[in-house]
Residue frames relative to the residue before (quaternion, step in Angstrom):
aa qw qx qy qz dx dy dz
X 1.0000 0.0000 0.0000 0.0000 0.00 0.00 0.00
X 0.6495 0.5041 -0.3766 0.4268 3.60 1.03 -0.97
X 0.8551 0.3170 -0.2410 0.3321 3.20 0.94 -0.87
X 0.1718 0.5713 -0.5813 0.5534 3.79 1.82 0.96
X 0.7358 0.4395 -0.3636 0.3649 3.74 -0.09 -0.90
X 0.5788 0.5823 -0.3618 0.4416 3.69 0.75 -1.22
X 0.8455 0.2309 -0.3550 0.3254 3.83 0.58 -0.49
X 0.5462 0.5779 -0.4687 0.3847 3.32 1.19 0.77
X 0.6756 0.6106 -0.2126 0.3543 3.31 1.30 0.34
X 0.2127 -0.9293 0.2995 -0.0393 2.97 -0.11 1.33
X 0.2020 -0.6888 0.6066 0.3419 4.27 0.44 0.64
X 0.8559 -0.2743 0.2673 0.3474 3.62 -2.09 0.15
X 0.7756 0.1784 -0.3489 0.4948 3.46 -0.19 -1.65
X 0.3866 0.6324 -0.6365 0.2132 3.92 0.42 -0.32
X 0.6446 0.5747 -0.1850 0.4689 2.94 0.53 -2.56
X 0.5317 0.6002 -0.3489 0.4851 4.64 0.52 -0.62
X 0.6820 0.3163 -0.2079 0.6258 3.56 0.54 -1.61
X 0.6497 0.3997 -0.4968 0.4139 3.50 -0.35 -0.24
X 0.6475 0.4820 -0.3684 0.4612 3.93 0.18 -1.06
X 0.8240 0.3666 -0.2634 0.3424 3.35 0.10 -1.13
X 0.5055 0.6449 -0.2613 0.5102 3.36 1.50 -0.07
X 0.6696 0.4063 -0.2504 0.5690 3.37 0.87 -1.22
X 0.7361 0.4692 -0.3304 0.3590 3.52 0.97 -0.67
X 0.5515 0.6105 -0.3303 0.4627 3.69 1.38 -0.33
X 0.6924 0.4575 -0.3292 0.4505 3.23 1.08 -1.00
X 0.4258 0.7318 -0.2344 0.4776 3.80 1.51 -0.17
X 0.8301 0.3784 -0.0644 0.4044 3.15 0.98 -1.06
X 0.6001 0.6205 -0.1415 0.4847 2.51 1.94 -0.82
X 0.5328 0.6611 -0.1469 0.5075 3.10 1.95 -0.95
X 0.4890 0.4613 -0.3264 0.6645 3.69 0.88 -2.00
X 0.7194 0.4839 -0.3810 0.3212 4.44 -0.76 -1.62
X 0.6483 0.5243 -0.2766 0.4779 3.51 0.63 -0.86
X 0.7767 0.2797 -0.3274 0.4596 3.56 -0.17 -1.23
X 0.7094 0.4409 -0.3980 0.3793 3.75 0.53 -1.11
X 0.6711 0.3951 -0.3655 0.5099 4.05 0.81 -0.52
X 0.4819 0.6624 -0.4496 0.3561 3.63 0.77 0.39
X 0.7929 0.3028 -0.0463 0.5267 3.26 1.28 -1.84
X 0.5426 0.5235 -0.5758 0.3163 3.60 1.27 0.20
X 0.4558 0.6558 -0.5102 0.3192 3.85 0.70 -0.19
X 0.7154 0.5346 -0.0880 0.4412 3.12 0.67 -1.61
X 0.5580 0.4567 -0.3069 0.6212 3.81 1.49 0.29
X 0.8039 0.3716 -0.3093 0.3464 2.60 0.62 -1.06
X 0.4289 0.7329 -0.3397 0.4043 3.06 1.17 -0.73
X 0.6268 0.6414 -0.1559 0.4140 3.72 0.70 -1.50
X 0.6442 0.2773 -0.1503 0.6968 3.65 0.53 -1.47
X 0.5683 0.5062 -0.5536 0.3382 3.68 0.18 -0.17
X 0.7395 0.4931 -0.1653 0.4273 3.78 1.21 -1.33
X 0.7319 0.3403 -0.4128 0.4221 3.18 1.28 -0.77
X 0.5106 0.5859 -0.4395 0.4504 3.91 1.04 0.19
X 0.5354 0.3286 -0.3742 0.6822 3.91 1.08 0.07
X 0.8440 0.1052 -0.4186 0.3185 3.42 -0.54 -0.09
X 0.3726 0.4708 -0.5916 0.5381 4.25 1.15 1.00
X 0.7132 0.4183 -0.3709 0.4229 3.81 0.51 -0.48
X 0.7063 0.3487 -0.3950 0.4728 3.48 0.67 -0.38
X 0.6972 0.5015 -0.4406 0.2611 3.56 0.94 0.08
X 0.3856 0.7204 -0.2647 0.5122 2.95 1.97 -0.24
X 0.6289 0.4151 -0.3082 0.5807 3.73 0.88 -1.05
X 0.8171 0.3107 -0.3355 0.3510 3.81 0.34 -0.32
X 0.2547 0.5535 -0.5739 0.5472 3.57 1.20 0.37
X 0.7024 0.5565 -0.3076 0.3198 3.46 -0.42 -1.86
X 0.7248 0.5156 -0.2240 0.3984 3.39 0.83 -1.63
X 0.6296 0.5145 -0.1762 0.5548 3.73 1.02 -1.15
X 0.7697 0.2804 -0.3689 0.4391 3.58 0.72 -0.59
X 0.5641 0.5928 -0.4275 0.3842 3.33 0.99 0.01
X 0.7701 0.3860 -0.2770 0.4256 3.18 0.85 -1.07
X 0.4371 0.6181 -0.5001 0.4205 3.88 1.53 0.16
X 0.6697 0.4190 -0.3701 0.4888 3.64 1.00 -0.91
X 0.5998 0.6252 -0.3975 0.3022 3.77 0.60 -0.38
X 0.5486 0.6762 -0.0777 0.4855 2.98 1.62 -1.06
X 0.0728 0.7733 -0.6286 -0.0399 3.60 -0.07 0.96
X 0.2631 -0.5867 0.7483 0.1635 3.68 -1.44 1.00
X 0.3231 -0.7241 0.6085 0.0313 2.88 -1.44 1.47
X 0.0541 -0.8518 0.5117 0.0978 4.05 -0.22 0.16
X 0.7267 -0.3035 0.2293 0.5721 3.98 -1.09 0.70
X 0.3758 0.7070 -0.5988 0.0174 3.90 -1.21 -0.34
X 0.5414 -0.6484 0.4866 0.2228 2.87 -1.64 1.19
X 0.3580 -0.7860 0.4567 0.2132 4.23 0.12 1.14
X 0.5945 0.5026 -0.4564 0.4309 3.50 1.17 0.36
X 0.6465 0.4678 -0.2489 0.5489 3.68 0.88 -0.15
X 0.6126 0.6388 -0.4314 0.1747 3.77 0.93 0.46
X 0.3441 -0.8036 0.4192 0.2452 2.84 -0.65 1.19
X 0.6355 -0.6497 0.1403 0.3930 3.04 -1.82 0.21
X 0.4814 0.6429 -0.4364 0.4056 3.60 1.41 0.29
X 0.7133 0.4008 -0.3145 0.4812 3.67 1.25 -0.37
X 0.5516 0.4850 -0.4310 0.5242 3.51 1.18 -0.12
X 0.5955 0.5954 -0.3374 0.4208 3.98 1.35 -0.23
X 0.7429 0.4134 -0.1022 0.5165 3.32 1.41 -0.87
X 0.4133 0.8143 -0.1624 0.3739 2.98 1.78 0.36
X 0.0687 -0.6858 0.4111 0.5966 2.34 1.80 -2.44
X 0.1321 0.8806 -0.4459 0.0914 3.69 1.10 0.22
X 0.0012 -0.7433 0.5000 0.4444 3.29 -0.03 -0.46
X 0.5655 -0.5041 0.2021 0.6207 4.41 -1.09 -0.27
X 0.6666 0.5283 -0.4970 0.1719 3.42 0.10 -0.33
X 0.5717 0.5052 -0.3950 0.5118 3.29 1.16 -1.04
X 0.5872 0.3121 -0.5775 0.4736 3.92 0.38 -0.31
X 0.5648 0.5114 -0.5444 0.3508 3.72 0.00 -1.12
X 0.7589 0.5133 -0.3218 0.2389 3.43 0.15 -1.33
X 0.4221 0.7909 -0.0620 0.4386 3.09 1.52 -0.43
X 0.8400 0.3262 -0.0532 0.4303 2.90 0.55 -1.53
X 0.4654 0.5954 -0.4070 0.5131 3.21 2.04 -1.07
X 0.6902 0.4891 -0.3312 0.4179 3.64 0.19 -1.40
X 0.5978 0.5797 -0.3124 0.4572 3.74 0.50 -0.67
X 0.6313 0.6334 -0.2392 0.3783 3.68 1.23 -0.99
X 0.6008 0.7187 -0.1214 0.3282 2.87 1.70 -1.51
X 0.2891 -0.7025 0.5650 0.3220 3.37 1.77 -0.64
X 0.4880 0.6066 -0.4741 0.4112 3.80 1.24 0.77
X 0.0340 -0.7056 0.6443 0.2929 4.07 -1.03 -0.49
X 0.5221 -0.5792 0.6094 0.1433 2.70 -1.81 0.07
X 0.1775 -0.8148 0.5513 0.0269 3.87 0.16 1.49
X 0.8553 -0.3201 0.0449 0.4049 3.87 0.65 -0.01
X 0.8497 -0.4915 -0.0444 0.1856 2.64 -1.70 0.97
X 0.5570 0.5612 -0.3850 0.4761 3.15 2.15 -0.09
X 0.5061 0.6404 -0.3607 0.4513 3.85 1.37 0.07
X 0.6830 0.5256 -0.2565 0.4375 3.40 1.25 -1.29
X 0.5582 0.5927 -0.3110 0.4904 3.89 1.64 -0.78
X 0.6790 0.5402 -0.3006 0.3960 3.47 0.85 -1.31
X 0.6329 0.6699 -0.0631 0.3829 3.24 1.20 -1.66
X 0.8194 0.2807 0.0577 0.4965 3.55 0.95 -1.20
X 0.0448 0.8420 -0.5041 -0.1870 3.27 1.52 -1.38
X 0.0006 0.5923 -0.7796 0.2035 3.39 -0.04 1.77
X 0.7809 -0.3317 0.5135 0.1280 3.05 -2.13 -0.10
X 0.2731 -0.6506 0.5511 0.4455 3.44 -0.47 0.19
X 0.5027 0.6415 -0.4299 0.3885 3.86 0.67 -0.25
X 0.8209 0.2662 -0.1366 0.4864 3.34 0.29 -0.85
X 0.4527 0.6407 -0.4660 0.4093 3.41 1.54 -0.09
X 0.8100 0.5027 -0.0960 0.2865 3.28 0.91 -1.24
X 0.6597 0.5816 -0.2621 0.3974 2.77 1.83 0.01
X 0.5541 0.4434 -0.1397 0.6905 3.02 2.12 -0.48
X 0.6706 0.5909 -0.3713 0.2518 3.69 0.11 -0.23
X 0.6668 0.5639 -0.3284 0.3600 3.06 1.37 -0.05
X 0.4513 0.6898 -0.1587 0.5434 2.79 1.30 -0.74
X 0.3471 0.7653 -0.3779 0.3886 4.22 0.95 -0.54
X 0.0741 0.6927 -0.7044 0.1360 4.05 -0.27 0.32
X 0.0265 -0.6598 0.7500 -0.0386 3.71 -0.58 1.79
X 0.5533 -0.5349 0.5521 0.3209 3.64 -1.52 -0.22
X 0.5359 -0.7146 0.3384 0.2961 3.21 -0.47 1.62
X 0.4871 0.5849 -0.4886 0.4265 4.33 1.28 0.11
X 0.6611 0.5646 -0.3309 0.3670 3.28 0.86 -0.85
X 0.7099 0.3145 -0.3500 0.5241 3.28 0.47 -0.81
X 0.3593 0.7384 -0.3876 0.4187 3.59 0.71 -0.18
X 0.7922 0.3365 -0.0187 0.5088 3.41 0.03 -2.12
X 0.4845 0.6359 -0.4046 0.4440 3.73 1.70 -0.18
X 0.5672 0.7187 -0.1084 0.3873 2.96 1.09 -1.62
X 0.7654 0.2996 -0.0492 0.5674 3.48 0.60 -1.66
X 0.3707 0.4828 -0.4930 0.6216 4.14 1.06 -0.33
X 0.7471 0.2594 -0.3450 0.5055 4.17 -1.09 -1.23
X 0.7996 0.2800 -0.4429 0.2934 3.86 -0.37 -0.76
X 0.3926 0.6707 -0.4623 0.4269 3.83 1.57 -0.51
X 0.6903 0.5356 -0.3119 0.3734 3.92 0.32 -1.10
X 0.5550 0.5404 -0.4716 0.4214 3.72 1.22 -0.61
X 0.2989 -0.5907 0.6643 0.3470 3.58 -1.17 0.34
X 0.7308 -0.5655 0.3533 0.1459 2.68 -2.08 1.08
X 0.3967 -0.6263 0.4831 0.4659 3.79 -0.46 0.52
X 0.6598 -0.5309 0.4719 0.2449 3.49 -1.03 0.08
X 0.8274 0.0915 -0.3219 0.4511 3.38 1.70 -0.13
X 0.1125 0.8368 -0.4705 0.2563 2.85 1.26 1.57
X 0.1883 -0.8395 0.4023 0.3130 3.54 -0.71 1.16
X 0.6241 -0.6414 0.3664 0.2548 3.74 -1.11 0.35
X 0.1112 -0.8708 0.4707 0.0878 3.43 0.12 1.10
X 0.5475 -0.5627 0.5105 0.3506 3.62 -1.21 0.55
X 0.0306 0.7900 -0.5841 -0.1838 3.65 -0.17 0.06
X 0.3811 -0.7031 0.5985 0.0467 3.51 -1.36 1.81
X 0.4313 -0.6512 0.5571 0.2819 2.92 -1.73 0.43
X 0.5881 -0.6320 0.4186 0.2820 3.39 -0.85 1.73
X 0.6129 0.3260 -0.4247 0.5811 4.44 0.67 -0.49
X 0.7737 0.4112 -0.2907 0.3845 3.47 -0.08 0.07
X 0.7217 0.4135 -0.4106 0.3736 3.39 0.50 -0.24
X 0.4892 -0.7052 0.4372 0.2688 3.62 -1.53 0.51
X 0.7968 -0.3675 0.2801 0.3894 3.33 -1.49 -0.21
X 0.4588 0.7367 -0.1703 0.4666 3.05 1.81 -0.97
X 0.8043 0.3573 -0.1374 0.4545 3.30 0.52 -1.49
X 0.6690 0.3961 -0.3713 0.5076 3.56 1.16 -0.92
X 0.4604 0.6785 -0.4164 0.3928 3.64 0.69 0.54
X 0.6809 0.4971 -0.3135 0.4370 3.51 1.15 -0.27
X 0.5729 0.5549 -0.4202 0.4328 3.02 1.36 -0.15
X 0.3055 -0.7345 0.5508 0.2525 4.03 -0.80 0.71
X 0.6896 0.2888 -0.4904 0.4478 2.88 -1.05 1.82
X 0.6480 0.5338 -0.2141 0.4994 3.14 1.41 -0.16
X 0.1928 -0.8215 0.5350 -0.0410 4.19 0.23 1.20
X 0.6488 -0.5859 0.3333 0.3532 2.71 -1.44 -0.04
X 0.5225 0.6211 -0.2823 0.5114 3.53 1.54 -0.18
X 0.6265 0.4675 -0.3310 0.5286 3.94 1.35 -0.33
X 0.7092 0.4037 -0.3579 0.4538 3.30 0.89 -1.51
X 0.7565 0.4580 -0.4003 0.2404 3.75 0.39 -0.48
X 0.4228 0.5536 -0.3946 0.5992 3.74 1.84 -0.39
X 0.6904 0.4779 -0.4238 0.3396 3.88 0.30 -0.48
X 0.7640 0.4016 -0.2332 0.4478 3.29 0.81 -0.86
X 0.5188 0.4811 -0.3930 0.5874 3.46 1.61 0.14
X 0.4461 0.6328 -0.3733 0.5111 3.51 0.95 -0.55
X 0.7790 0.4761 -0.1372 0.3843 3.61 0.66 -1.41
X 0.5473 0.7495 -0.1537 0.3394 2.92 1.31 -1.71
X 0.7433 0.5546 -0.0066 0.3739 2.93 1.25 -2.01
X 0.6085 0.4989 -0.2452 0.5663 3.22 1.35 -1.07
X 0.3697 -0.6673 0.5511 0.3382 3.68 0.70 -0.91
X 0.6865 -0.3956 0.2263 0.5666 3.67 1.37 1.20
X 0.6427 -0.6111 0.4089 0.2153 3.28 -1.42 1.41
X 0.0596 0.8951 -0.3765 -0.2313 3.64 -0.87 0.24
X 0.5800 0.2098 -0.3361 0.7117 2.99 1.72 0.74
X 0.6363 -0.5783 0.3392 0.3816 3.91 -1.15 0.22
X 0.6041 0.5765 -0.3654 0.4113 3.44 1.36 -1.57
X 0.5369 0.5754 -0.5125 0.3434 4.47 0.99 -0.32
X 0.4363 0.5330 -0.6165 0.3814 4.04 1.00 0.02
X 0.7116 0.5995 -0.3015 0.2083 3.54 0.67 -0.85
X 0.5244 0.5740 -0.2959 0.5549 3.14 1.96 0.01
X 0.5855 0.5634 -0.4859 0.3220 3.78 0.61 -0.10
X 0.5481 -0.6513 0.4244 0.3086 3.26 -1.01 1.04
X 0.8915 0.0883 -0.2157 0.3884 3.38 -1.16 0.88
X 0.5658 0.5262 -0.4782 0.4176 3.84 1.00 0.69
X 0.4604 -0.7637 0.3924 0.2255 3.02 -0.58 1.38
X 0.6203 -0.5838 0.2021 0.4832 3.99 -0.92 0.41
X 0.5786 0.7125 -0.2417 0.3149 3.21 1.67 -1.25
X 0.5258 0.6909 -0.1010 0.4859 3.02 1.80 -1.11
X 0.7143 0.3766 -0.0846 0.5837 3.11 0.40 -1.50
X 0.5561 0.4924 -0.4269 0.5158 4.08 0.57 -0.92
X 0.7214 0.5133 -0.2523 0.3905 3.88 0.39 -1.56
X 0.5167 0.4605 -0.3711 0.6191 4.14 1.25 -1.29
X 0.6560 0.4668 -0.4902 0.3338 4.15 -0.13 -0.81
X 0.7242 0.4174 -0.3562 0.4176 4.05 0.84 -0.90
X 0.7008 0.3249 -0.3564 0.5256 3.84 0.83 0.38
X 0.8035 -0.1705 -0.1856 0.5393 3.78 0.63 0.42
X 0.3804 -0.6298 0.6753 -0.0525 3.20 -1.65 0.67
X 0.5399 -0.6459 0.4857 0.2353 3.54 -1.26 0.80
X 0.2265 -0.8916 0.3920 -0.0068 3.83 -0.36 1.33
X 0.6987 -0.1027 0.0280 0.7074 2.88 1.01 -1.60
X 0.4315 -0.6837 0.5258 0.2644 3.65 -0.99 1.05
X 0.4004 -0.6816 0.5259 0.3139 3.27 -1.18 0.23
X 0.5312 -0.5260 0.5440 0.3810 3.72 -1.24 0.63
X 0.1141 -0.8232 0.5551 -0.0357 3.83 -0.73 0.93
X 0.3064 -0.6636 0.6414 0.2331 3.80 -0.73 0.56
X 0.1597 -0.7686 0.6010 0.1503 3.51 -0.99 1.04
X 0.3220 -0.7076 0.6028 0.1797 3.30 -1.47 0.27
X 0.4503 -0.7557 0.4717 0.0614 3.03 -0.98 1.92
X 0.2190 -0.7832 0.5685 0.1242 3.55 -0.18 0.94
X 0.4302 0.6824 -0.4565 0.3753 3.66 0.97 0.36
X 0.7865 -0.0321 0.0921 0.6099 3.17 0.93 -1.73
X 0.3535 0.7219 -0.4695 0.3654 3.74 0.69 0.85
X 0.4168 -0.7355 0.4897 0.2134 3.93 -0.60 0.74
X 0.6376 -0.5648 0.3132 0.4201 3.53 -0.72 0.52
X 0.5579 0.5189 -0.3284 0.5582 3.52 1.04 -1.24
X 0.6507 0.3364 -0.4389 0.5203 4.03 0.22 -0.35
X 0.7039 0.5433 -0.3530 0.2910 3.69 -0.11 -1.12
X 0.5261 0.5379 -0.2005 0.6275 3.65 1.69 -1.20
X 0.4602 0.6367 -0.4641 0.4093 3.78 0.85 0.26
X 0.7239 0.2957 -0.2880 0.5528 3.32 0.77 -0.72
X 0.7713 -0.5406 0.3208 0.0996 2.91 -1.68 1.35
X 0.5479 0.5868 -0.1931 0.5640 3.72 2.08 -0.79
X 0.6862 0.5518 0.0513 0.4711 3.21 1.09 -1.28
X 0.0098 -0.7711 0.6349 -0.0484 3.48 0.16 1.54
X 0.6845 -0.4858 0.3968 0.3715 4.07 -1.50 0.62
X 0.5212 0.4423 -0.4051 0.6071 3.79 0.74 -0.55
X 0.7625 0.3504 -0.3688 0.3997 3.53 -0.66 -0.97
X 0.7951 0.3130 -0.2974 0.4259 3.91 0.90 -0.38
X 0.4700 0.4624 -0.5321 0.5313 3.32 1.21 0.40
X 0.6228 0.3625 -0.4556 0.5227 4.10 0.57 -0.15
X 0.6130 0.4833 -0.4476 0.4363 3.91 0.71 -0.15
X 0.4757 0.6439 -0.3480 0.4878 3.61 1.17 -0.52
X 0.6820 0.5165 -0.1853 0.4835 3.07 0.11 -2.28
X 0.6625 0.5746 -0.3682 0.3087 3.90 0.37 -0.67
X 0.6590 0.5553 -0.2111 0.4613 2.65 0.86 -2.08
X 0.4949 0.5492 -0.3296 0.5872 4.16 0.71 -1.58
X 0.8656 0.1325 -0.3008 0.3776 3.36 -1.24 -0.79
X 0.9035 0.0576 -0.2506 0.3429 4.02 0.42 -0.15
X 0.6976 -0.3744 0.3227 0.5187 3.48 1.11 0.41
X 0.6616 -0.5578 0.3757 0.3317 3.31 -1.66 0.89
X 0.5792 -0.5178 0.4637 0.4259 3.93 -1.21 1.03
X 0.1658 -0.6564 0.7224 0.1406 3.63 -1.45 0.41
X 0.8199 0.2106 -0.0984 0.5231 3.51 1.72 0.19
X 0.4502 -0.6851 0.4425 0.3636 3.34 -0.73 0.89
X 0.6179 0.3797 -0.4728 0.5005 3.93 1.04 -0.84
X 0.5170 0.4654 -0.6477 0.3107 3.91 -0.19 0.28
X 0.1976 0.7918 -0.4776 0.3255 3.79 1.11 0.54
X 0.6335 0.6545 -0.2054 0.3580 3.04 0.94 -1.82
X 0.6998 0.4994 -0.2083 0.4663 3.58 0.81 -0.84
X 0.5646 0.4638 -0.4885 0.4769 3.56 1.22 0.82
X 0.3869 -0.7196 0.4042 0.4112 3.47 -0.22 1.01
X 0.7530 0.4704 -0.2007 0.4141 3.46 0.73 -1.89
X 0.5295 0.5451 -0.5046 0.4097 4.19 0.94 0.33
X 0.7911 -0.4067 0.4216 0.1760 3.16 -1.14 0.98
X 0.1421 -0.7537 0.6374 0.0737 4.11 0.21 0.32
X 0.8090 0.3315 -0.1887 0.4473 3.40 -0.04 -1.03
X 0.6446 0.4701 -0.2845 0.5316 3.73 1.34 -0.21
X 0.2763 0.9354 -0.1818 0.1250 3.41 0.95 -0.10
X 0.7033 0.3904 0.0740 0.5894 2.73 1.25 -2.35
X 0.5132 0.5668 -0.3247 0.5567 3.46 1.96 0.09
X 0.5831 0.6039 -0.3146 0.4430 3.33 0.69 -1.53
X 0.7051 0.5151 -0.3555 0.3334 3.49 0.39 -1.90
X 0.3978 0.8294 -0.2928 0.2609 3.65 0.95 -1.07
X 0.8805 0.1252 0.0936 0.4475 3.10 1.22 -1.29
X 0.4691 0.5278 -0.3578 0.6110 2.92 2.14 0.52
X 0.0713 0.6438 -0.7511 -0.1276 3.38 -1.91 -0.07
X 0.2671 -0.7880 0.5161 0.2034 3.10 -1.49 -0.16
């Protein structure tokens, strides 16, 4: 028994090696569990930093392909330029080809004019043609061109036809729909402009309906133009530019503002780039501009 006891007994540095033992094996224990679970963190922030980077690559991806993406809006296909006939898919000649025709002081009323004119594809015709925005006279003056071709009934009656700068309040009275409150805004309408230079501008007077105005076109018609002073939008002041009758002061302080922020027009279709101008009034406007 004494000597069962003798081996549980331990003197000091014995009792030393034991502690510091029991205490390594402690540490070794704490070293183990905590280097077990740093992997497994790390591991974690490893994934959620790949999947912020891959969302980051797909932003990138979406904004790239938003800029790839051209949005096409309404437009009037006589005024394209050559950066919009580029973004189009044009190629240059068909713009060139364009532009020659454009020179002509001619337009182009629809999309089977713009093919003839340019010779796109039907492929690429079709991808842009909707999207076209003529001026509601044109299709009008279409309108009256096909019914013009009908021969006349036999008791049709024969009308003098007048020249639209010349005729009075009086005369634009005979037409029915036309009072005494139209015919006199028309000839102020006129007055203003300094005399009509194409017929389809009756269609711009306030309050005459098109039917109206289509019907006033079969009894007079623009003869002799008048000699007109144009106004150079290059070097012309807003308060001048707002002179013409198309042309409210806002819209020519933003024609101003244009001219300032990128230099003087080298073109009348760089027009287009006023939001608040008229599109479809344009190829009228130009009439009376130069640069």
């Amino acid at each position: 028994m004494k000597n069962f006891k003798s081996h549980f007994r331990f003197n000091k540095q014995e009792r030393s090696g034991i502690f510091y033992l029991l205490l390594i094996i402690l540490l070794l224990q704490v070293g183990y569990f905590v280097f077990r679970f740093l992997p497994i963190e790390k591991s974690t922030n490893s994934f959620t930093a790949d999947m912020k980077m891959q969302a980051m690559i797909n932003v990138l991806k979406e904004n790239s392909l938003r800029k790839d993406t051209v949005k096409v809006f309404p437009f009037n296909p006589n005024f394209i330029t050559d950066y919009k006939g580029y973004t189009l898919g044009m190629s240059v000649e068909e713009i060139d080809r364009l532009h020659a025709f454009r020179a002509t002081a001619k337009y182009i009323n629809t999309p089977e004019d713009f093919q003839k004119v340019t010779q796109v594809s039907d492929s690429l015709l079709m991808t842009f043609a909707p999207f076209f925005k003529f001026p509601e006279w044109t299709k009008k003056s279409e309108q009256y061109s096909v019914r013009s071709e009908r021969k006349p009934k036999s008791n049709d009656k024969a009308f003098e036809i007048k020249d639209l700068n010349v005729a009075t309040a009086e005369d634009l009275k005979a037409i029915n729909g036309i009072g005494e409150k139209l015919s006199a805004r028309i000839v102020k309408f006129r007055d203003r402009l300094g005399g009509f230079l194409v017929d389809e501008q009756l269609y711009d007077v306030y309050g005459l309906e098109p039917n109206i105005a289509k019907q006033a076109l079969t009894r007079f018609k623009v003869f002799n133009k008048p000699v007109i002073q144009k106004i150079n939008i290059n070097t012309s002041s807003a308060h001048e530019i707002s002179s013409l009758v198309y042309i409210k002061y806002a819209i020519a302080l933003e024609i101003v503002s244009f001219r300032e922020a990128n230099g003087n027009f080298s073109n009348l279709n760089e027009l287009e780039n006023i939001l608040d101008l008229p599109s479809e009034k344009i190829d009228r406007i130009a009439l009376y501009l130069s640069l």
